[in-house]
C-alpha positions in Angstrom: 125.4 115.2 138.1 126.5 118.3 139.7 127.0 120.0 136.4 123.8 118.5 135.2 121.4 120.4 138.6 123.8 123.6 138.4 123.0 123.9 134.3 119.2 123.2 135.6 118.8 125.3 138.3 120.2 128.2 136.0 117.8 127.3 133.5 114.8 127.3 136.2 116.2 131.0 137.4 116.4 131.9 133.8 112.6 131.0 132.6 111.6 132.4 136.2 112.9 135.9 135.7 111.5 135.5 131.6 107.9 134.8 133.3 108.5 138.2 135.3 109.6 140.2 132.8 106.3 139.1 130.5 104.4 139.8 133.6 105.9 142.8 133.9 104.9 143.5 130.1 101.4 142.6 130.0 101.0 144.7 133.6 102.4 147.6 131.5 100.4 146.8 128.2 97.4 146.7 130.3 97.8 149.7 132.3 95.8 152.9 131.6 96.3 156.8 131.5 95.0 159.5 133.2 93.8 162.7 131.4 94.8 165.7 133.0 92.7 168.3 131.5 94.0 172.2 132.3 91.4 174.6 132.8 92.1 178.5 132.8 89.5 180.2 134.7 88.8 183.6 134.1 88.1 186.5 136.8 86.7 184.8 139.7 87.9 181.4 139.0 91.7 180.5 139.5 93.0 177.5 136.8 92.3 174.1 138.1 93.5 170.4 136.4 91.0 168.0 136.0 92.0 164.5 136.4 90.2 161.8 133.9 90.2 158.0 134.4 90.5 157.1 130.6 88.7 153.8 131.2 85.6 155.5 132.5 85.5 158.4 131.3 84.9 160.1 134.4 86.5 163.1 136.8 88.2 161.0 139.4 89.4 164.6 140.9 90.3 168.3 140.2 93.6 169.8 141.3 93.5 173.4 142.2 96.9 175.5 140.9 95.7 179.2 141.0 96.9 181.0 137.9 96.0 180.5 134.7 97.7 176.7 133.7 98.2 176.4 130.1 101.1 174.4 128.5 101.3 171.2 130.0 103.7 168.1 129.6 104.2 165.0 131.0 107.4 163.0 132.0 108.1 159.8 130.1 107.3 157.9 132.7 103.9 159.9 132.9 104.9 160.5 136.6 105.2 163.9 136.9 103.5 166.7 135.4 104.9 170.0 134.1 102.4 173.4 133.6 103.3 176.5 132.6 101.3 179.1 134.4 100.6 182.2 131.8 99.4 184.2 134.1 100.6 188.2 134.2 103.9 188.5 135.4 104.0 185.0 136.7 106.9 183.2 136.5 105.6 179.8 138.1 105.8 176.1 136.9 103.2 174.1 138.5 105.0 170.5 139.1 102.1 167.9 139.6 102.4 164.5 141.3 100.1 161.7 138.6 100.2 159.1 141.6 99.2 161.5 144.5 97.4 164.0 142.2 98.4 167.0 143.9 100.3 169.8 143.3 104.2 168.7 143.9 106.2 171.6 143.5 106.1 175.1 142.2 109.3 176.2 140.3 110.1 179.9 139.5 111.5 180.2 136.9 113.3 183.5 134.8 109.9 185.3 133.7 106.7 184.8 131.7 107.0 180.6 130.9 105.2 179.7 128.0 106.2 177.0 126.4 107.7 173.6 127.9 109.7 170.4 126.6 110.9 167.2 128.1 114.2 165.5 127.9 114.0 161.6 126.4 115.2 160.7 129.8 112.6 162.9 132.2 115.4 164.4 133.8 115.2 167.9 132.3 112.6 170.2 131.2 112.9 173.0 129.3 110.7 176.3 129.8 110.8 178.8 127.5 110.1 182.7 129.0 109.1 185.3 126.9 109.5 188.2 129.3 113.4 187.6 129.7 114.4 185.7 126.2 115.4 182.9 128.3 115.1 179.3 128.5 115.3 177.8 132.5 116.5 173.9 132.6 114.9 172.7 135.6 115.7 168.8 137.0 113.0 166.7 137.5 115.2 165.0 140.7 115.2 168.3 142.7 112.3 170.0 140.7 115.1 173.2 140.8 116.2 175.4 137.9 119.7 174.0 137.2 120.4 176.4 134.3 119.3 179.6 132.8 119.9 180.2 129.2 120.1 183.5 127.0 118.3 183.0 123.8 117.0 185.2 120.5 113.6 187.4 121.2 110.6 185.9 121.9 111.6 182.4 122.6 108.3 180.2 121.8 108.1 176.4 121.4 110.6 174.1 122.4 111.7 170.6 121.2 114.0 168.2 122.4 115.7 165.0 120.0 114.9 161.9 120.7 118.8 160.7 121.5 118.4 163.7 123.9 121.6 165.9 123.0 120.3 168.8 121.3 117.0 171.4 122.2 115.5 173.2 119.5 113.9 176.8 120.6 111.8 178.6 118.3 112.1 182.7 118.4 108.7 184.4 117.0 110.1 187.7 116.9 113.4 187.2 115.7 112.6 184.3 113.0 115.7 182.5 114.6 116.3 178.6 116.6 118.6 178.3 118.6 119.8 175.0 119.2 121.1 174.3 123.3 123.9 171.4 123.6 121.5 169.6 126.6 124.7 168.2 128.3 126.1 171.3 128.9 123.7 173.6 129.0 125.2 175.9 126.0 124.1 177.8 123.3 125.3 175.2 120.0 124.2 177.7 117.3 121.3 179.9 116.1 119.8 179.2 113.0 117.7 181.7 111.0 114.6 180.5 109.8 111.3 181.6 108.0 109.1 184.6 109.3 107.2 184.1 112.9 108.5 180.5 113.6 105.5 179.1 115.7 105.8 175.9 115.9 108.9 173.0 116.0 108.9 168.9 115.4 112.0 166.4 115.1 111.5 163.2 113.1 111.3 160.2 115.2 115.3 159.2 114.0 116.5 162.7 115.0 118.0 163.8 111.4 115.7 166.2 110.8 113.8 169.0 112.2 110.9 171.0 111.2 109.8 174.7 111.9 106.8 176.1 111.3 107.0 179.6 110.2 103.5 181.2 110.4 104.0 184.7 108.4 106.0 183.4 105.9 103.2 180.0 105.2 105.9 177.6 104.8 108.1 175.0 107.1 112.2 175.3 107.4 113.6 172.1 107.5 116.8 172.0 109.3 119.7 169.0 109.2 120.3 168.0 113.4 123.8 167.1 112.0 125.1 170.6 110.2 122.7 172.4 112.4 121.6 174.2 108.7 118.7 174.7 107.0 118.6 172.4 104.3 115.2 173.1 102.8 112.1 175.3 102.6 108.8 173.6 101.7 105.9 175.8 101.3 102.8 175.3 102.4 99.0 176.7 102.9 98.1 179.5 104.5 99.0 180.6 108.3 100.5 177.1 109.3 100.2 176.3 112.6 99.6 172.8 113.9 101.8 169.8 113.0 102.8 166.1 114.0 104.9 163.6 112.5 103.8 160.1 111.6 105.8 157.5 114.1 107.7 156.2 110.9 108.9 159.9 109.9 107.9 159.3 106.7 105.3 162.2 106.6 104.9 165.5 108.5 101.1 166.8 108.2 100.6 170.5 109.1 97.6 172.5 109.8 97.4 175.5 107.6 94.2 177.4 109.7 93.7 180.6 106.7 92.7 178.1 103.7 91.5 175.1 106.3 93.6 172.7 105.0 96.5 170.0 105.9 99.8 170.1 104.0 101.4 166.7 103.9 105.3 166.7 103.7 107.1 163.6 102.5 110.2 164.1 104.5 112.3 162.4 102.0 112.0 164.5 99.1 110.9 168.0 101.1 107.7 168.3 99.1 104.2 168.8 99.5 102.8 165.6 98.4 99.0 166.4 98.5 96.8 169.1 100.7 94.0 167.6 102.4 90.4 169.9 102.5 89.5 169.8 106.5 87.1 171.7 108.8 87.1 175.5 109.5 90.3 177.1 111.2 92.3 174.2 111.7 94.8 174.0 114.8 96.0 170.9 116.4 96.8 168.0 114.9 97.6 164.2 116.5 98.7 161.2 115.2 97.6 157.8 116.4 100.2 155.4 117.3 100.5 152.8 114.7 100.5 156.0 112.0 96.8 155.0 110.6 95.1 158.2 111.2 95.5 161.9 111.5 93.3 163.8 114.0 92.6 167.7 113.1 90.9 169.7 115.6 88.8 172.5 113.9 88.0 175.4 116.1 85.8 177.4 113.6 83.0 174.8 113.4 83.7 172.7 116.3 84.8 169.3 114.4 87.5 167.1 114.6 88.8 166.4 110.9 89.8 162.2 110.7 92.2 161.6 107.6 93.5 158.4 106.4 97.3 158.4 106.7 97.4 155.6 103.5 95.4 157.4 101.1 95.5 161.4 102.9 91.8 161.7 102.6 89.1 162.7 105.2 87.1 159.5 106.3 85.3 161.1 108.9 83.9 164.6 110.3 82.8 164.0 114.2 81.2 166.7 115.7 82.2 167.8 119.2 81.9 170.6 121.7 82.0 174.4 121.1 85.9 175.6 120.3 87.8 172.6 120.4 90.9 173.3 121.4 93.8 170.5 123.2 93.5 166.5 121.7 95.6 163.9 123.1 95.3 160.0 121.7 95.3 157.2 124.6 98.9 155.0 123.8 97.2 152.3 123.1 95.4 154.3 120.3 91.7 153.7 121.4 90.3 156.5 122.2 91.1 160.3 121.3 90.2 163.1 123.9 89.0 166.8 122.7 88.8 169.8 124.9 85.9 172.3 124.2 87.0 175.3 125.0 83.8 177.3 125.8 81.2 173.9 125.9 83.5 173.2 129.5 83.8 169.5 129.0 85.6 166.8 126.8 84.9 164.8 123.9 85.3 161.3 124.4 86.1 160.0 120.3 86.2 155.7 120.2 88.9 155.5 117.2 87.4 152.1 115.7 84.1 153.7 115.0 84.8 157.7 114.9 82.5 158.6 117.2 82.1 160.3 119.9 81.1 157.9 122.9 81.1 160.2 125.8 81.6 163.6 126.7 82.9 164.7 130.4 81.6 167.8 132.1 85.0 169.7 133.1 85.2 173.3 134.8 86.6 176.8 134.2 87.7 176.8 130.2 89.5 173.6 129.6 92.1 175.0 127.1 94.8 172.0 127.1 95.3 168.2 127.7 97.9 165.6 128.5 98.3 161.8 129.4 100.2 160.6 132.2 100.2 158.1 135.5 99.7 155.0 133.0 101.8 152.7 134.8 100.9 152.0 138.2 104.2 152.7 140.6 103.7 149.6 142.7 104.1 147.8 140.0 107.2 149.3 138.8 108.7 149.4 141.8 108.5 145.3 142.2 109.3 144.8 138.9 112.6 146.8 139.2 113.5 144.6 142.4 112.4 141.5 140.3 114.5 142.3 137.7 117.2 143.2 139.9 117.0 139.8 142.2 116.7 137.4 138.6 120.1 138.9 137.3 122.0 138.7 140.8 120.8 134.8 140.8 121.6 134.0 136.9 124.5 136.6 136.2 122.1 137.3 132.9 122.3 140.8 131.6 120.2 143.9 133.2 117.4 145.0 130.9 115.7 148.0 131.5 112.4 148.5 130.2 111.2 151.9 129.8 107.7 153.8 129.6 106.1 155.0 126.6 106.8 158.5 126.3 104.1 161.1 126.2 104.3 163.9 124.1 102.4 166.7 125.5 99.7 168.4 122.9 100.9 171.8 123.0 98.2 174.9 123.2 97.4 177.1 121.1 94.4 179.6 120.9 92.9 182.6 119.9 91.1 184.7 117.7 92.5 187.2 115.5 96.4 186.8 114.3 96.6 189.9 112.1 95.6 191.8 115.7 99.7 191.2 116.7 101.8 193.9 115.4 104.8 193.2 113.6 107.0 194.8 114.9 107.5 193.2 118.2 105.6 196.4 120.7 103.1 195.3 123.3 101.8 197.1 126.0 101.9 195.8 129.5 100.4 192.3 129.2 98.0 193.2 126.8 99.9 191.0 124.2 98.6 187.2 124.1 100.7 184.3 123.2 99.5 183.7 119.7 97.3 186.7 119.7 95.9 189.6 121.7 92.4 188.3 122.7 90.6 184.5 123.4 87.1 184.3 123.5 84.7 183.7 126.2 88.2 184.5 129.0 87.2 188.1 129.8 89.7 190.9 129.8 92.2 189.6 132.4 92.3 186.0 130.9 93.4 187.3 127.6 95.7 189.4 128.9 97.1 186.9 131.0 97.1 183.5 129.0 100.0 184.0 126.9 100.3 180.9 125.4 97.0 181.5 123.9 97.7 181.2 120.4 96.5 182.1 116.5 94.6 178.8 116.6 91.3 180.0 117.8 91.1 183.4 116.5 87.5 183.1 114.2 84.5 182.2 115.2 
């Protein structure tokens, strides 16, 4: 008998903590982003965040930072923000809290951030800083730069894999990647790639990693086990944006000289079809279950919708003037588009393509990301749950972990033949991806560095 209650008591324990872990689930499931929406300003106007509840579509607050807050990404856990501010000579990293919404931490880091990545494990970012050819590590524990790495010139867009070992940093200027070992903080290898590498992705299983090389219109594909470049796939004119489908099956890049999407089948390294899109296209977003492709077309203000099963357009949506930053909810609902100089958001509903609101914003939104999607209280309780259900039943710890967010990188400007080639610039006259963005006055294109080809034509 006493075997008989022992045996029943365990199964009673067992079924309890099963009911809180599925409670724990569906909290999760059910839980919604925020939008955090980064907003430049111009002369008289220091950069702000504005926060969106995704479920309302509405400003629930704005966050001032000062500066000029371009590339943005969000922690795994979509606690924490990171923002690079491009501002002249500013070496700061705004470090924003998603449950208080206010500005955490600012991080100097070893000159002119521009570009930012986030470990697997949200316990390292990566900024990348142009001024210094550098790359700071700072930990998300201490919000402290814990290393400082010397890289190629011009250090650009940075990557991490998903296992989390390796970081992959593109180098404009001297068509290089260097690839940094992320447990010890060292320089693996450089790798020399095609001309004016812009742009970097990893395939969701980590073999494989893909650079976009923007003078030289084609991608570098290079093996994450020999650290060599294995293949060079050519594609349309001036590539810039690109995204991976969640199966790594297919990479589709946006080629913004011929407004058109190359689509890469990542098994035999060719371009399998090129898909006709919308003037000047720049960023590009995959929904989550790998159904559609979302281009953002800055020279007529559309957002491009292609079929991922057949590679053709379905749908054209119009949105505001100069789109520039998309993000897709994880749940895959709703797609978000920042108008540049319209100062607000398109609101797209992804079962019917259309555009079901659109949310006033201030200052030159220029870049978005998700993050505060699971509400801390309830992760908090469900850790101690969890915790309390394996002392009792001596079952196995699970940990369940966050949906990671991938930040939608920035990139915008107007005129990428106006960048020399030869790597001179004057003071801060030189802009990330080009030397001037409309509608951000004189001091906002100097300043903005991470500004980008993407939004050079009108």
């Amino acid at each position: 008998m006493s075997n008989k209650t022992h045996r029943g008591n365990t199964l009673i324990r067992v079924l309890g903590m099963m009911s809180i872990v599925i409670l724990i689930l569906v909290d999760i499931v059910g839980a919604r982003p925020f939008a955090y929406v980064m907003s430049t300003g111009n002369y008289s106007n220091s950069g702000i965040v504005s926060v969106i509840d995704t479920e309302t579509n509405s400003v629930t607050t704005t966050i001032a930072l000062g500066g000029y807050p371009c590339e943005v990404v969000a922690t795994p856990d979509g606690t924490k923000l990171y923002v690079v501010d491009s501002g002249l000579l500013s070496t700061n990293v705004f470090v924003i809290d998603t449950a208080t919404n206010k500005l955490d931490a600012t991080v100097n880091v070893d000159g002119y951030p521009v570009g930012v990545g986030v470990h697997p494990a949200g316990t390292k970012v990566y900024v990348t800083n142009r001024g210094s050819n550098t790359v700071s590590v700072i930990g998300t524990a201490t919000n402290s730069v814990v290393a400082t790495l010397n890289v190629e010139v011009d250090p650009w867009a940075v990557v991490v894999t998903p296992d989390g070992t390796k970081t992959y940093v593109v180098n404009r200027r001297s068509n290089t990647t260097s690839v940094i070992d992320t447990a010890t903080h060292n320089i693996i290898t450089t790798v020399n790639v095609g001309n004016f590498p812009i742009e970097v992705t990893v395939t969701p299983d980590g073999t494989k990693v893909y650079v976009i090389n923007t003078r030289s219109n084609n991608v570098s594909v290079i093996d994450a086990a020999t650290n060599n470049v294995t293949n060079s796939i050519s594609v349309g004119s001036s590539p810039f944006g690109v995204a991976v489908t969640p199966d790594g099956t297919k990479i589709y890049v946006a080629n913004q000289e011929d407004n058109s999407v190359s689509v890469i089948d990542t098994f035999k390294y060719t371009v399998t079809t090129t898909i006709s899109v919308g003037v000047h296209p720049s960023e590009v977003v995959i929904s989550p279950d790998g159904t559609k492709v979302y281009v953002v077309n800055w020279g007529d203000d559309s957002v491009s919708v292609i079929n991922t099963a057949t590679n053709n357009v379905i749908n054209t949506i119009p949105v505001g003037i100069h789109p520039t930053g998309i993000a897709v909810t994880p749940d895959g609902t709703k797609v978000f588009v920042v108008n540049y100089d319209s100062n607000n958001v398109s609101v797209i509903d992804t079962a019917t393509n259309n555009v079901i609101a659109t949310i006033k914003v201030e200052n030159n939104p220029v870049e978005i990301a998700l993050g505060h999607f699971i509400d801390s209280n309830i992760t908090d309780q469900s850790t101690r749950a969890t915790s309390n259900a394996t002392e009792d039943t001596g079952a196995e710890e699970t940990n369940f972990s966050s949906e990671e967010i991938n930040a939608i990188e920035l990139n915008m400007s107007k005129n990428n033949n106006s960048e020399s080639d030869n790597g001179s610039s004057s003071g801060g006259n030189e802009s990330s991806k080009n030397n001037s963005t409309p509608g951000f006055g004189l001091l906002g294109s100097l300043t903005c560095l991470y500004g980008g080809w993407k939004l050079r034509k009108k």
